[in-house]
C-alpha positions in Angstrom: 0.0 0.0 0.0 1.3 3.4 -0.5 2.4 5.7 2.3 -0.6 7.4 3.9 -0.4 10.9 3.6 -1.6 13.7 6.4 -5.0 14.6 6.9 -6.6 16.6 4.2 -4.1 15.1 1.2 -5.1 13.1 -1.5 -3.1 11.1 -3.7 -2.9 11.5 -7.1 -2.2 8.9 -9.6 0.9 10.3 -12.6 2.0 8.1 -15.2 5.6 9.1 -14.5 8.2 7.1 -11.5 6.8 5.1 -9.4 10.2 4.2 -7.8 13.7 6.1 -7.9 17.6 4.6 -7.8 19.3 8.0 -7.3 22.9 8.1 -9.3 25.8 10.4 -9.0 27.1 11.4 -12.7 30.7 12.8 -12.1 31.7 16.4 -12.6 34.1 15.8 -15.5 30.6 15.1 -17.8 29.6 17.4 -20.3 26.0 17.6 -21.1 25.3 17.2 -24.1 21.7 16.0 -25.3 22.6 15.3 -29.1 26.1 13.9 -28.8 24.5 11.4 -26.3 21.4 10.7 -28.5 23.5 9.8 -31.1 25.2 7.4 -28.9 21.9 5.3 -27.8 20.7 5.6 -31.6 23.2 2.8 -31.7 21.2 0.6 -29.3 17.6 1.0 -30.3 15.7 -2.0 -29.1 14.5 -4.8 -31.2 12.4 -7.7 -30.4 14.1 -10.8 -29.3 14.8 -12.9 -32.5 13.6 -16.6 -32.5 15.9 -18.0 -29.5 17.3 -15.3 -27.8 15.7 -15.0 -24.3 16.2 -10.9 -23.4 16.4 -8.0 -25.8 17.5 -4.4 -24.3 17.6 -1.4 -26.1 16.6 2.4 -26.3 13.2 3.7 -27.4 11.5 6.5 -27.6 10.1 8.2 -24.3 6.8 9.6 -25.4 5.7 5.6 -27.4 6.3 7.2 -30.6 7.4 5.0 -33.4 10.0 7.2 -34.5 10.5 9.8 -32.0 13.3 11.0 -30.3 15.4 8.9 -28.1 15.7 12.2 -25.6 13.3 14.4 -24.6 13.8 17.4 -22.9 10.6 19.0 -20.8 12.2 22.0 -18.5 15.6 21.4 -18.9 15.2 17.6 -17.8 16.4 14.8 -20.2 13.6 11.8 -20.2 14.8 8.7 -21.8 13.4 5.1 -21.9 14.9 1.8 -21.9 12.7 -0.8 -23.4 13.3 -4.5 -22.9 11.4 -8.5 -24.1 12.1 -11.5 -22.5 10.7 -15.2 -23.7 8.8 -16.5 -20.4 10.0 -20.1 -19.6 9.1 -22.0 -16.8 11.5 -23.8 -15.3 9.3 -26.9 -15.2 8.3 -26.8 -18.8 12.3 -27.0 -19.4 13.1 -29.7 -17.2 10.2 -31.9 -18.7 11.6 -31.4 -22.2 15.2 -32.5 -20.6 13.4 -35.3 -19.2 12.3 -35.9 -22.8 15.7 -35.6 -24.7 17.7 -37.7 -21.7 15.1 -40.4 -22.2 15.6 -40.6 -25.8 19.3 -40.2 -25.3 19.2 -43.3 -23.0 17.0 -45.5 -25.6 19.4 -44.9 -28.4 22.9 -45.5 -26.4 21.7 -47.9 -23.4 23.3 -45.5 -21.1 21.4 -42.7 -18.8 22.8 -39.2 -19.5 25.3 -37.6 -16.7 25.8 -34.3 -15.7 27.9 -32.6 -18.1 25.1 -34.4 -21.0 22.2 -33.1 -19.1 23.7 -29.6 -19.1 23.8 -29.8 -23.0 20.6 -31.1 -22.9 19.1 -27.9 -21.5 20.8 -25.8 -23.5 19.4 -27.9 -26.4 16.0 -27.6 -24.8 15.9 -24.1 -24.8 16.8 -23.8 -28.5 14.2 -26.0 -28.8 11.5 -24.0 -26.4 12.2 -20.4 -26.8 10.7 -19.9 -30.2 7.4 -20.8 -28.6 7.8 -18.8 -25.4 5.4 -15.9 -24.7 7.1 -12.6 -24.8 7.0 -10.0 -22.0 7.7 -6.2 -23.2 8.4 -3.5 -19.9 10.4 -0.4 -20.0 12.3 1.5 -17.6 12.2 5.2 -17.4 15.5 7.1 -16.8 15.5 10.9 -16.4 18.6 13.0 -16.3 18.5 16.3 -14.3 21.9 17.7 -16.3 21.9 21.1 -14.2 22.3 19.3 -10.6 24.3 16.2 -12.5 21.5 13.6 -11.4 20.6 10.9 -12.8 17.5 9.0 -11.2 16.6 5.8 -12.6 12.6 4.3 -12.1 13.1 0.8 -11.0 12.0 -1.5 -8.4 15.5 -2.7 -7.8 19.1 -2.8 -8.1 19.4 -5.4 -10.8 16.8 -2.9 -13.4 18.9 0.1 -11.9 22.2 -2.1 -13.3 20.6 -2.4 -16.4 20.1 1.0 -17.6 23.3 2.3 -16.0 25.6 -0.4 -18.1 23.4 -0.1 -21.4 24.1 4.2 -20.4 28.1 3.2 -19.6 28.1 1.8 -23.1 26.5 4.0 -25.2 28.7 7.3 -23.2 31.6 5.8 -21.9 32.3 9.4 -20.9 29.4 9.4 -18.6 31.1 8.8 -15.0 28.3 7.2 -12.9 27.9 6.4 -9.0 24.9 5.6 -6.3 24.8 8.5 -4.1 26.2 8.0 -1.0 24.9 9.9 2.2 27.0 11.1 5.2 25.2 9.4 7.0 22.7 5.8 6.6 19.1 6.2 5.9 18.7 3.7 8.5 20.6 5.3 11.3 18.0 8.5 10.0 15.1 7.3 10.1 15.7 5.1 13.5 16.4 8.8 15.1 13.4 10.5 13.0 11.3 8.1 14.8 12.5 8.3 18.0 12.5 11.7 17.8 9.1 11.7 16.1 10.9 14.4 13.8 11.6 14.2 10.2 14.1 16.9 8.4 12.5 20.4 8.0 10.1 19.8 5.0 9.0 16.2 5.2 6.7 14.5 7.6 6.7 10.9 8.7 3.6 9.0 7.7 1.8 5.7 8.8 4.0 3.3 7.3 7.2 1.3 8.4 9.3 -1.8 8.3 11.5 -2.3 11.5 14.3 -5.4 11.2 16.3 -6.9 14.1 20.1 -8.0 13.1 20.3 -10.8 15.0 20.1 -14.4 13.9 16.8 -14.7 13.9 16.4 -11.0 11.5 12.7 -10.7 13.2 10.9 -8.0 11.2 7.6 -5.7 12.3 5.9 -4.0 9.9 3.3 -1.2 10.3 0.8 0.0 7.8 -1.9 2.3 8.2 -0.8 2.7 12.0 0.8 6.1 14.3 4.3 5.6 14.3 4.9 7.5 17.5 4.2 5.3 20.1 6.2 3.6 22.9 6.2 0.5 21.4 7.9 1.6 17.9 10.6 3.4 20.4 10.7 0.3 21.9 11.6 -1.7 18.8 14.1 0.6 18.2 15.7 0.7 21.8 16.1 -3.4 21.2 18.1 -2.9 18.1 15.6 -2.7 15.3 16.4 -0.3 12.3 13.9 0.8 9.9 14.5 -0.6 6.5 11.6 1.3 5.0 9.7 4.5 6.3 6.4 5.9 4.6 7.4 10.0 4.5 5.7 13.1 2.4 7.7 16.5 1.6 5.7 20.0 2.0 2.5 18.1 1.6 2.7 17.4 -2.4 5.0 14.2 -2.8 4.2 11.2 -1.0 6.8 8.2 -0.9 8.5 5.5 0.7 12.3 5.6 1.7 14.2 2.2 2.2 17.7 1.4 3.9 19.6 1.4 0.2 18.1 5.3 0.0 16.0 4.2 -2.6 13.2 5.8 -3.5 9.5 3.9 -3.7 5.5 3.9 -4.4 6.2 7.3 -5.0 2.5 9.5 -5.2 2.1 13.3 -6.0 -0.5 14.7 -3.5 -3.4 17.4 -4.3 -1.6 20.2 -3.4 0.6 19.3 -6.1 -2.1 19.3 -8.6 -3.0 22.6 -8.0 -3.4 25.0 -11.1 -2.6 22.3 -13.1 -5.0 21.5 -16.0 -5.6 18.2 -17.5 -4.0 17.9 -21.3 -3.8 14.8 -23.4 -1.5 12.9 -25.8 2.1 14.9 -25.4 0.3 17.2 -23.6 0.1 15.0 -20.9 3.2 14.0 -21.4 4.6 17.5 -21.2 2.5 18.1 -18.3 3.3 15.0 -16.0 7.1 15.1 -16.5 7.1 19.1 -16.1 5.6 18.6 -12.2 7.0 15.7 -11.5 10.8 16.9 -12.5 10.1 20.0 -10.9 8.8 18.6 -7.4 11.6 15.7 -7.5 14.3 18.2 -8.4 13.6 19.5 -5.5 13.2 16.9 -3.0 15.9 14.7 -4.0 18.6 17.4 -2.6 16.4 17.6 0.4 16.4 14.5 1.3 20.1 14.3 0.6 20.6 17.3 3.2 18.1 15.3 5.3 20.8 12.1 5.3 23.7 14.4 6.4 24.6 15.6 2.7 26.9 13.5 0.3 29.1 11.6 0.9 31.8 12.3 -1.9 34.9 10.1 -3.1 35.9 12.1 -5.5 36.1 11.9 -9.2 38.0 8.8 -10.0 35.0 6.6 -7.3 32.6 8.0 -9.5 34.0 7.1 -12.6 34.0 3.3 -11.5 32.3 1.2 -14.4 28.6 0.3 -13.7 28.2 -3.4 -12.7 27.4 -6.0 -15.4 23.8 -6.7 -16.6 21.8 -8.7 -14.3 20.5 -12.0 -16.1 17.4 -12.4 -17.0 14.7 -12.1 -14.0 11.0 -12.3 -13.1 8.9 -9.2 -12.9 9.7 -7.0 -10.4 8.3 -4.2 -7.9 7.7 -0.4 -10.4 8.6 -2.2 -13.3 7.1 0.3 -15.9 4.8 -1.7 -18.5 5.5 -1.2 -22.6 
């Protein structure tokens, strides 16, 4: 459930993040929206061919066929990276393994060991994947070039790792690292809720996961419940840290922050609606990633100052090559549909 915001605030549904992986880009980039437009051209995404099980590539952000690969709404850069993978369960492989090691065995008298049956399932998914179902998503990536931000919308670290290698590749001159806070979001939010005060700007909603760190890792979680009562500082005083804590900021962004200072189930409140008129087709467009870029602009840094400020390594950290693609996965949490 999202976080619940304070009395008199509605949520309001945009079509724009739902979840936030914040990156550093390192101070010896040079923006350039062309140059690195070019660069992604050479990655546009194609559907995966006959028996190849996960297809990446760049599209355009607004669903236009052949639209730009960039697009710039207030200064912010919106891209989108597209991506189809052939759904194979694992059982349906293993019974067509079954299949070829049983006719392996009634041509040669012998049963197939374990270096065969490896072959055999790699011949089994030649053999499967041109009838798998496909699954299309997309993850949204939005560059904020004056602050040298780049956020990216997934549910987790492997669809962050995704975009950030496939970026790596396309602009090897693009210097790229997680923002690091002075100090932990968990060591924060533990004392916001003791305190029962969040930084100057955000409030602490109704939401929370608490996690002990000893052998037994026992978790409490509260939804849709006060969070300053004796028994949450009591949690806390027996070693619990929050991994996840349901906040809003000046009563127009509503969201959930985790222990990795990721950003989650992230809702724009009435407030934030206000003036705004509703527009369709890349009006809406315009309109969504115009307010939600210029209320996120301004939170992000917030929050940051909120942590302690940033943590910085200095330039040669940042530069630090992104970590290799993640292999091919289920569905996960904000994963943005095609």
């Amino acid at each position: 459930m999202p976080a619940r915001p304070s009395a008199g605030c509605v949520f309001v549904e945009l079509s724009l993040f739902k979840n936030l992986i914040v990156f550093r880009i390192g101070e010896a980039w040079q923006p350039d929206a062309q140059q690195l437009e070019d660069a992604l051209a050479n990655d546009l995404f194609a559907p995966c061919s006959p028996t190849q099980a996960l297809a990446f590539g760049w599209a355009p952000p607004r669903g236009d066929e052949h639209g730009a690969l960039i697009e710039i709404v207030g200064g912010q850069w919106l891209l989108k990276l597209a991506r189809e993978q052939r759904l194979l369960p694992s059982s349906v492989v293993n019974d067509h393994v079954d299949t070829l090691a049983q006719r392996v065995e009634a041509e040669t008298g012998r049963k197939p060991g374990k270096k065969l049956r490896r072959d055999l399932k790699d011949q089994a998914l030649l053999d499967l994947l041109p009838q798998a179902f496909t699954k299309r998503s997309a993850t949204r990536v939005w560059i904020d070039p004056t602050q040298r931000l780049l956020m990216v919308d997934a549910g987790s670290a492997g669809r962050a790792d995704e975009v950030t290698t496939m970026l790596v590749r396309a602009s090897s001159d693009l210097p790229l690292s997680l923002i690091n806070t002075a100090e932990s979001p968990a060591a924060c939010m533990a004392a916001w809720l003791a305190d029962g005060t969040a930084p100057e700007g955000f409030q602490i909603e109704r939401e929370c996961e608490l996690k002990g760190h000893d052998d037994e890792k026992p978790v409490v979680r509260y939804a849709r419940h006060p969070l300053d009562t004796d028994e949450v500082r009591q949690h806390l005083t027996a070693g619990k840290l929050p991994t996840r804590l349901a906040l809003s900021w000046r009563e127009r962004v509503g969201f959930t922050l985790t222990d990795t200072m990721a950003i989650k189930k992230i809702n724009f409140l009435d407030l934030a609606l206000e003036g705004q008129t509703a527009g369709e087709g890349d009006d809406a467009f315009d309109a969504d990633a115009a307010l939600a870029t210029g209320l996120l602009s301004k939170m992000i840094p917030a929050l940051i100052d909120g942590l302690g400020g940033e943590q910085a390594f200095g330039e040669a950290a940042a530069a630090a090559p992104a970590p290799a693609l993640a292999p091919a996965a289920e569905a996960v949490e904000g994963e943005a549909p095609w």
